[in-house]
Structure formats: C-alpha cells, structure tokens
Kinemage of the C-alpha trace (Angstrom):
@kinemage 1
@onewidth
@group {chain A} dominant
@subgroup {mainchain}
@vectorlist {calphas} color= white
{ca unk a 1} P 14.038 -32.589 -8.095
{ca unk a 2} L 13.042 -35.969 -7.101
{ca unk a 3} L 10.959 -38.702 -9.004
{ca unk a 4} L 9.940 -42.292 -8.290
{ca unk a 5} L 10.331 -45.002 -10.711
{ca unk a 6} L 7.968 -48.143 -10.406
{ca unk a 7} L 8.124 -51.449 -12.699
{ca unk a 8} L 4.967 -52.060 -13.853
{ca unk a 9} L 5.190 -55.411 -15.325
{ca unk a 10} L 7.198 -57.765 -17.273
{ca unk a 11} L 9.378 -55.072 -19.164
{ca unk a 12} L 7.614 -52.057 -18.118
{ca unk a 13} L 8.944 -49.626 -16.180
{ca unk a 14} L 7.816 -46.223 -15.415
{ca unk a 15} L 8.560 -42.589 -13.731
{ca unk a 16} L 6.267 -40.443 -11.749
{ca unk a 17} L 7.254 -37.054 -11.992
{ca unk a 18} L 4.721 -34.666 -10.289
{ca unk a 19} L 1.162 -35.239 -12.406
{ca unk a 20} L 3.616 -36.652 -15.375
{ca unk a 21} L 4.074 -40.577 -15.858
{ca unk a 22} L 6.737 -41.220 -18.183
{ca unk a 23} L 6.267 -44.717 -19.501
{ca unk a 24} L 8.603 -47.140 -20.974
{ca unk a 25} L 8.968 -50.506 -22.045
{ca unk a 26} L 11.552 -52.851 -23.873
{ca unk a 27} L 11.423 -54.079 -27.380
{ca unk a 28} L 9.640 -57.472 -28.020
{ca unk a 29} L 12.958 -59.052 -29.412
{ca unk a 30} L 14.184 -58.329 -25.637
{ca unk a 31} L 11.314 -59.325 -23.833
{ca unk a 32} L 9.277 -56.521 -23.609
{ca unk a 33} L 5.510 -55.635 -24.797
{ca unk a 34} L 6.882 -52.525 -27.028
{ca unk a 35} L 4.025 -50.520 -25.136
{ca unk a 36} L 6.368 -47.974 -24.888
{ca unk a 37} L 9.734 -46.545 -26.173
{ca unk a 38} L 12.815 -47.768 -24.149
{ca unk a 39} L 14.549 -45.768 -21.907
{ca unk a 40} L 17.659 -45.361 -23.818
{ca unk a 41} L 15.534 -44.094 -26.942
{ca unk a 42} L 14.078 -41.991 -24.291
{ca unk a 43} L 17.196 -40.740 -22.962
{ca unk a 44} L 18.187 -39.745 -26.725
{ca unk a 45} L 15.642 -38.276 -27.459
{ca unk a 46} L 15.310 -35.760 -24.466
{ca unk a 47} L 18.827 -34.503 -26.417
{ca unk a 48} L 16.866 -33.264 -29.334
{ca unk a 49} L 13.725 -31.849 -27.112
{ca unk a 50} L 16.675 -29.719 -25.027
{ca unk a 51} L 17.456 -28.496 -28.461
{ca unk a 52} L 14.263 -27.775 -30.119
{ca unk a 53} L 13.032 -25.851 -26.618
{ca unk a 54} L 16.910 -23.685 -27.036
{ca unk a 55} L 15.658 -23.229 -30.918
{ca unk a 56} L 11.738 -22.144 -29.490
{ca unk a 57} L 13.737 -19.697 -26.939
{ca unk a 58} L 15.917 -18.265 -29.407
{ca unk a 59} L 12.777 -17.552 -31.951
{ca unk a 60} L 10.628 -16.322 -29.269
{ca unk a 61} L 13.204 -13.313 -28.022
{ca unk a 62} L 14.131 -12.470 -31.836
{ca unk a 63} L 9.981 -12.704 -32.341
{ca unk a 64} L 10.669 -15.290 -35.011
{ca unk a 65} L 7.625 -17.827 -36.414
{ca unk a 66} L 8.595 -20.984 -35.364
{ca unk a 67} L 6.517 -22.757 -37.459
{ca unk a 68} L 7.879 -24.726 -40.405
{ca unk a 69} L 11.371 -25.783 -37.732
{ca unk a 70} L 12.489 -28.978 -37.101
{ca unk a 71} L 15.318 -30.892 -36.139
{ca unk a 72} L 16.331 -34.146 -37.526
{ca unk a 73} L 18.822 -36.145 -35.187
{ca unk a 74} L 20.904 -39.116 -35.595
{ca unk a 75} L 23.434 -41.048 -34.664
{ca unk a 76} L 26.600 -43.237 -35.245
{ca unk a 77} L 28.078 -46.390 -33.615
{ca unk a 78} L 30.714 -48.764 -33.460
{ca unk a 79} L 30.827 -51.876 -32.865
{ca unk a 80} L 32.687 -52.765 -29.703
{ca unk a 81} L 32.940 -56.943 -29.476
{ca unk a 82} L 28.796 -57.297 -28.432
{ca unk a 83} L 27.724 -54.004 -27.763
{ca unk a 84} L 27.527 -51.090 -30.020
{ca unk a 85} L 28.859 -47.736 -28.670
{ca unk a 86} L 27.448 -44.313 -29.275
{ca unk a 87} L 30.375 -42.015 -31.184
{ca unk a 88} L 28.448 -39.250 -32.436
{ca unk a 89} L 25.506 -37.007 -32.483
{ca unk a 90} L 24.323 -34.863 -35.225
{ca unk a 91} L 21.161 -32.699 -34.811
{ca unk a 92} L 20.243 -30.797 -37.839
{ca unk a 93} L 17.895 -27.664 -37.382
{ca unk a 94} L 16.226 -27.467 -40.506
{ca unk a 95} L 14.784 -24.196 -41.199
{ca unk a 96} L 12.342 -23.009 -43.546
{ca unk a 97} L 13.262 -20.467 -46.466
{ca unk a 98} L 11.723 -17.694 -44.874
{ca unk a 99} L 14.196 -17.880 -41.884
{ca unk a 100} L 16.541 -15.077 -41.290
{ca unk a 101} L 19.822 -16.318 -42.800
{ca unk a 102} L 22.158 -13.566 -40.476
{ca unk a 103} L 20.444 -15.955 -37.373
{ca unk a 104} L 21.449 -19.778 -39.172
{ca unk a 105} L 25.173 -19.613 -37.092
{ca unk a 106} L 23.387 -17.928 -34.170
{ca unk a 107} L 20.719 -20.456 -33.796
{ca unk a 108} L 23.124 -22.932 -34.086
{ca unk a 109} L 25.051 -21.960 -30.807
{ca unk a 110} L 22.252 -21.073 -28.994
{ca unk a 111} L 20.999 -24.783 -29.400
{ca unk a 112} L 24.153 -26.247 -28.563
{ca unk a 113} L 24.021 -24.666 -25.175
{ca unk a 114} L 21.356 -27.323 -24.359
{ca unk a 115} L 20.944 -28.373 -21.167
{ca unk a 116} L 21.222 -31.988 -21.508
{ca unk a 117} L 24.145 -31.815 -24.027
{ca unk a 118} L 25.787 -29.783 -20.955
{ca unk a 119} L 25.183 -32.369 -18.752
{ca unk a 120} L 26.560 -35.167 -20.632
{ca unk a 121} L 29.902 -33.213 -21.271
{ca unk a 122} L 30.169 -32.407 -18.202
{ca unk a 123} L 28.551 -35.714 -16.022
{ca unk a 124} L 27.501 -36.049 -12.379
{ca unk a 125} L 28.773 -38.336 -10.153
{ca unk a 126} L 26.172 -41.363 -9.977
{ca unk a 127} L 25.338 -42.980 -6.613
{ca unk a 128} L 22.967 -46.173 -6.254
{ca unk a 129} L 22.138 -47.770 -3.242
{ca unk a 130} L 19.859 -50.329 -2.003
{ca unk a 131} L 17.162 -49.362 0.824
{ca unk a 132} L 14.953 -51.817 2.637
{ca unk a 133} L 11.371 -50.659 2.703
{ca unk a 134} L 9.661 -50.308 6.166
C-alpha cells in the first residue's frame, strides 16, 4: 500500500489514499484552523474502528444484529516532565441486553485480535528519508 501526504496550508495536512482524502488539522491553541481532527486523535481512533470492524465480523459469522453495539474508548496518561505519555487503553464493547451472553468473553477476544492493536505490539521498523523532487 502506498499513499501520499500533502500539507495543505498553515496546519493542514492531508492523505490521499486511492479516491479517499483523509484530512487533518491541528488545534487552534497550536496553531491550527481545527478544520479537522489531528493526526494523533486520528491515529487513536483508527484503534477503536479496528475493533468495532473485529466486533461487525464476529456478529456477521454468528448472524448476530449488530445494531444497538458500541464501543466506548479511553485513555490514561502520565505526565512525563512536558509531555504526557499514553499508559493505557481501555475499549469497552457495550452490548445491548438482547446480546447472547455465552458470546460476551468471545467477542471480547475476537476484538482484541485487531489489526492495529497487533501492529502496535508488535511495531515496524520506521524509515524516513528526504528526496529531492525532479
């Protein structure tokens, strides 16, 4: 898979995936327009997508409504002299009452197999270079 990323602007900087842009901006108190969420929201939130789209799979081969599921996420810091660092994740999949209760633990696995949880255990080596355009 490859993408390009363009700035478009002051904060604004965005990714062209296929026929997908994926916009983003920074927050206002950072210098940004706030047109857009900022890539590190971004970034946590593709956590809890991975998850919900493991919890749609999981419904879908059990033929199990999916409607009335949602998962809440959120997450803890410390403070580490000026930055704050990420310590945990919690996604909750909250279930209506009509949900099979033998599948709660199952579900619950299945979604941690997420792809982007997987990756993050488990990271790839990062390379960045600098190319001159012709």
């Amino acid at each position: 898979m490859e993408f390009t990323v363009k700035l478009g602007g002051n904060k604004r900087v965005d990714a062209y995936l296929g026929k997908f842009v994926i916009k983003t901006d920074q927050s206002k108190r950072t210098g940004g327009d706030e047109s857009a969420p900022e890539p590190y929201s971004l970034f946590l939130a593709s956590i809890g997508t991975c998850v919900g789209i493991y919890v749609v799979y999981f419904c879908e081969t059990r033929k199990i409504p999916t409607e009335g599921i949602e998962i809440t996420q959120k997450h803890d810091y410390t403070q580490q002299g000026k930055t704050r660092k990420l310590t945990k994740i919690s996604l909750e999949i909250r279930v209506p009452t009509s949900f099979p209760e033998k599948y709660h633990d199952a579900l619950a696995r299945a979604a941690s197999s997420c792809a982007v949880k997987r990756t993050i255990l488990d990271p790839p080596e990062f390379a960045v270079s600098t190319v001159v355009n012709d």
